[in-house]
NUBA-694921 format. One record per residue: residue in three letters; residue number from 1; x, y, z of N, C-alpha, C in turn. Coordinates in nm, 3 decimals. Example, Ala and Ser with C-alpha at 12.3 -4.5 7.8 and 13.67 -1.06 7.14 Angstrom:
# NUBA-694921
R, resn, resi, nc1, nc2, nc3, cac1, cac2, cac3, cc1, cc2, cc3
R, ALA, 1, 1.319, -0.569, 0.780, 1.230, -0.450, 0.780, 1.320, -0.330, 0.780
R, SER, 2, 1.285, -0.225, 0.708, 1.367, -0.106, 0.714, 1.290, 0.003, 0.787
END
This chain:
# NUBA-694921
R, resn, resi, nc1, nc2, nc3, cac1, cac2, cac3, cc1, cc2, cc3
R, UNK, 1, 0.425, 2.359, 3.181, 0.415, 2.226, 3.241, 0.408, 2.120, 3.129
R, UNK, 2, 0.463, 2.001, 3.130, 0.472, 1.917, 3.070, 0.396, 1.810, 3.048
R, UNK, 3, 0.310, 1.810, 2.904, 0.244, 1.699, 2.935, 0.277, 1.515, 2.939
R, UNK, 4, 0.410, 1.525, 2.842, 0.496, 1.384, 2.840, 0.458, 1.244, 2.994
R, UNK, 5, 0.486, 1.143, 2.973, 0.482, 1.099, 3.067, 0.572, 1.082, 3.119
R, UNK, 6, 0.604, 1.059, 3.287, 0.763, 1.005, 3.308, 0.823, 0.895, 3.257
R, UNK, 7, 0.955, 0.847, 3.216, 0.970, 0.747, 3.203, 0.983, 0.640, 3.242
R, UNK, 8, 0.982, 0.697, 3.401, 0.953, 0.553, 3.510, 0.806, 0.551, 3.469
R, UNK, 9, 0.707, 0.563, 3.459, 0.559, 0.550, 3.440, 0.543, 0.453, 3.331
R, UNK, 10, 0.664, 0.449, 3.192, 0.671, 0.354, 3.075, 0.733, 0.283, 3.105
R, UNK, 11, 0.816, 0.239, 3.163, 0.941, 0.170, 3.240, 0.875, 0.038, 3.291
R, UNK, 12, 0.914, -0.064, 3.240, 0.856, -0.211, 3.296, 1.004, -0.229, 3.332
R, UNK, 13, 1.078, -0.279, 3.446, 1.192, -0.335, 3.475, 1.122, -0.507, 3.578
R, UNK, 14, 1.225, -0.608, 3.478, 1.239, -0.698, 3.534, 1.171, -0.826, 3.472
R, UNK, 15, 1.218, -0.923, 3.495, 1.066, -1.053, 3.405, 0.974, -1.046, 3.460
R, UNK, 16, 1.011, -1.047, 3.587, 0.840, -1.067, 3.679, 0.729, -0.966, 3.641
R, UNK, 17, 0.792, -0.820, 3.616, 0.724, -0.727, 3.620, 0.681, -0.716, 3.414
R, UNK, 18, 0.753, -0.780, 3.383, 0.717, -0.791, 3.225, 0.642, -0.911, 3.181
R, UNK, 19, 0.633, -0.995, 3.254, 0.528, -1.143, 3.276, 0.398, -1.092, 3.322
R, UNK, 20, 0.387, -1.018, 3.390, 0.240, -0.957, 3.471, 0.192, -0.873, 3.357
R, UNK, 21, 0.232, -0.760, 3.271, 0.233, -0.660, 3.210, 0.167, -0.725, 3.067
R, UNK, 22, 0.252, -0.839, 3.026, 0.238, -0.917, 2.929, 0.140, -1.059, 2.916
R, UNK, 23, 0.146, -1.105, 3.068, 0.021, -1.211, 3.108, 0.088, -1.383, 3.067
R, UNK, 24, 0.229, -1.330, 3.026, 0.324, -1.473, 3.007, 0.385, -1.523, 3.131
R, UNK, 25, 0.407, -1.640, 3.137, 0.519, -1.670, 3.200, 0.655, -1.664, 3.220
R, UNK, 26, 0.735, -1.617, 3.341, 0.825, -1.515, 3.310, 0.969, -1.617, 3.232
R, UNK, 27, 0.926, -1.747, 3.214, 1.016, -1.822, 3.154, 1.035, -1.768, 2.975
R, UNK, 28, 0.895, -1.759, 2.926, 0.877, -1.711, 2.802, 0.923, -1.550, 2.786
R, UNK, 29, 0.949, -1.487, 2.902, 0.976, -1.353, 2.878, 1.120, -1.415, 2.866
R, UNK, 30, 1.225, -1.447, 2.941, 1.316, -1.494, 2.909, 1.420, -1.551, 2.815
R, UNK, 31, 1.277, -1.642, 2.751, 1.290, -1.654, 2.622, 1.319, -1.571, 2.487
R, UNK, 32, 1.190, -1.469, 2.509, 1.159, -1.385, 2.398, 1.298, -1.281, 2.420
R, UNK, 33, 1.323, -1.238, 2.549, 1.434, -1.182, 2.506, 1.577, -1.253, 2.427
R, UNK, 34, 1.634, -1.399, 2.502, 1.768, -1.413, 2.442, 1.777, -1.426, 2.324
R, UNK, 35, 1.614, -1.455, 2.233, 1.571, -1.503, 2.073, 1.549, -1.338, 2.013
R, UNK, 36, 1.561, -1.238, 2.090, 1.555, -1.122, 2.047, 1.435, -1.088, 1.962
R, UNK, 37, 1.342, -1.154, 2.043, 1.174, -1.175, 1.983, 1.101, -1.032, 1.980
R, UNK, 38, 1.123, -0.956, 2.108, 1.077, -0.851, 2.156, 1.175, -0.733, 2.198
R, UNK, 39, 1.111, -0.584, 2.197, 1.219, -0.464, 2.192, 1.241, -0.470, 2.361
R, UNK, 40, 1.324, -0.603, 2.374, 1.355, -0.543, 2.546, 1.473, -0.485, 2.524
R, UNK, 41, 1.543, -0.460, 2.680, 1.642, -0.420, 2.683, 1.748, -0.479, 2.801
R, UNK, 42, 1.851, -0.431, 2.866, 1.886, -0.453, 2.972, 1.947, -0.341, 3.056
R, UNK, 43, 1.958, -0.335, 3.172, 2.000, -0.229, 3.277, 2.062, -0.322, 3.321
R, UNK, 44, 2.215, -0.322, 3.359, 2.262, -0.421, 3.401, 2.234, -0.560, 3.416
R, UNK, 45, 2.216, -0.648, 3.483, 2.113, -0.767, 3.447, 1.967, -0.752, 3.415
R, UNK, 46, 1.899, -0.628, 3.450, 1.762, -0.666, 3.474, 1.737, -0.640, 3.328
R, UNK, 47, 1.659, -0.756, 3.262, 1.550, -0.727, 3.161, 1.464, -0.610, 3.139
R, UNK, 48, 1.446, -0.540, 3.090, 1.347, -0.426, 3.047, 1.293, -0.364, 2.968
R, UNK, 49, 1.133, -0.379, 2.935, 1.107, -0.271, 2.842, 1.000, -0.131, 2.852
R, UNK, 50, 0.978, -0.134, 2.790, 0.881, 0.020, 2.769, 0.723, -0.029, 2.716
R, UNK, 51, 0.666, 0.023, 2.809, 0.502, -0.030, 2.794, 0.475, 0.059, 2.600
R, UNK, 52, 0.525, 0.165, 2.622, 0.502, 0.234, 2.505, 0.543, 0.193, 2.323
R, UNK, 53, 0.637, 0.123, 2.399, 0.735, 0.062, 2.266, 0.691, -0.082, 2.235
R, UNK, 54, 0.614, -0.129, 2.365, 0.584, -0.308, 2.339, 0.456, -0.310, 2.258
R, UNK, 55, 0.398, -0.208, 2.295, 0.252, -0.138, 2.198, 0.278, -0.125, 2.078
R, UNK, 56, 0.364, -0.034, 2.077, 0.410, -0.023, 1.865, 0.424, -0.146, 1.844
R, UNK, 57, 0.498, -0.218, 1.886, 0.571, -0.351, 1.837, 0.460, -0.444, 1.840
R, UNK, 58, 0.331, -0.444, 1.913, 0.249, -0.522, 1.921, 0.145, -0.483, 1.784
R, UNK, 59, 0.147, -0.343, 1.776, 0.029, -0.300, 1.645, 0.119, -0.353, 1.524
R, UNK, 60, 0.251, -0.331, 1.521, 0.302, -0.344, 1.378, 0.297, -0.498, 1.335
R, UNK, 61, 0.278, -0.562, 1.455, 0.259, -0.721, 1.417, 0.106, -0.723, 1.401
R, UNK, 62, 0.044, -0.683, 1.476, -0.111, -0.720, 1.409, -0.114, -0.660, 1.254
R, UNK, 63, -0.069, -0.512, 1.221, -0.084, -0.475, 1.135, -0.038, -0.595, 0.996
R, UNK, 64, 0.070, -0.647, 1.021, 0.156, -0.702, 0.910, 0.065, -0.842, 0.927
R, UNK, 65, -0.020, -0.890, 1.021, -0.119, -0.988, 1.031, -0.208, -0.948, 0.914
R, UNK, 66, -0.292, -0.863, 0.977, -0.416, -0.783, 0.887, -0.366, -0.789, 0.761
R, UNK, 67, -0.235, -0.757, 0.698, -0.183, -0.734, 0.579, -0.208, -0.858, 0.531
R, UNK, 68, -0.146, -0.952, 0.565, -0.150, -1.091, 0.502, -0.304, -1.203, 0.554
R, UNK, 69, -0.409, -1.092, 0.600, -0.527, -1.196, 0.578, -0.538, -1.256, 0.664
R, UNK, 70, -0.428, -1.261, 0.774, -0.487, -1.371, 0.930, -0.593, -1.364, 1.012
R, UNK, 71, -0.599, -1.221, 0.980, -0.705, -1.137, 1.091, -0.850, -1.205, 1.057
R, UNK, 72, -0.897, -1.177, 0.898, -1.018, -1.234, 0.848, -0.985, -1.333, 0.895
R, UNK, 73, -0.942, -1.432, 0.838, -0.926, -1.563, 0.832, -0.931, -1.605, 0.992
R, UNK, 74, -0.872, -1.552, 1.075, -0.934, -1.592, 1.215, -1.126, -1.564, 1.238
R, UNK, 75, -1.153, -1.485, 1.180, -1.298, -1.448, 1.180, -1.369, -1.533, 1.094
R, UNK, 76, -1.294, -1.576, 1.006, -1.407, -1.650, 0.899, -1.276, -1.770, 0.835
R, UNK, 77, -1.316, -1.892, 0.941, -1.164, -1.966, 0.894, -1.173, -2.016, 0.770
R, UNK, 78, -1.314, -2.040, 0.687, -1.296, -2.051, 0.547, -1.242, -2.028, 0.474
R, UNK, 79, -1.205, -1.834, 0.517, -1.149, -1.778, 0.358, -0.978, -1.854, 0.370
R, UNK, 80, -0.912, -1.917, 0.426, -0.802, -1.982, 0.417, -0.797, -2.072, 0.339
R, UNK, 81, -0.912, -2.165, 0.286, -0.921, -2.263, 0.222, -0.927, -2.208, 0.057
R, UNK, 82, -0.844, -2.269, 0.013, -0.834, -2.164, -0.150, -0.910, -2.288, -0.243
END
């Protein structure tokens, strides 16, 4: 038996359903896709991405945050001031 998940289970199809998921407005999902901001995709017209993949893509940006000091610096807005 398989422990994988289905891929309808990772499967966000649609803005509406990627605006709820994401907590944007589905104008800005719109956005972020035609600016190729985010790993969507398309299925014929519908917009779509992967809850699993918007996660990586969300850590590797905090990560590359943390890298360059935003993270502190949101915690302690001093250390920005050189």
């Amino acid at each position: 038996m398989s422990t994988e998940p289905k891929i309808a289970d990772d499967l966000i199809k649609g803005a509406k359903a990627l605006s709820r998921e994401l907590g944007w407005p589905p104008r800005r999902i719109y956005h972020a896709f035609a600016c190729k901001q985010l790993p969507f995709f398309q299925i014929g017209k519908t917009i779509c991405g992967r809850r699993s993949t918007l996660r990586e893509h969300f850590a590797k940006l905090e990560s590359r945050a943390d890298a360059a000091g935003w993270l502190a610096a949101q915690a302690d807005p001093s250390s920005l001031s050189g």
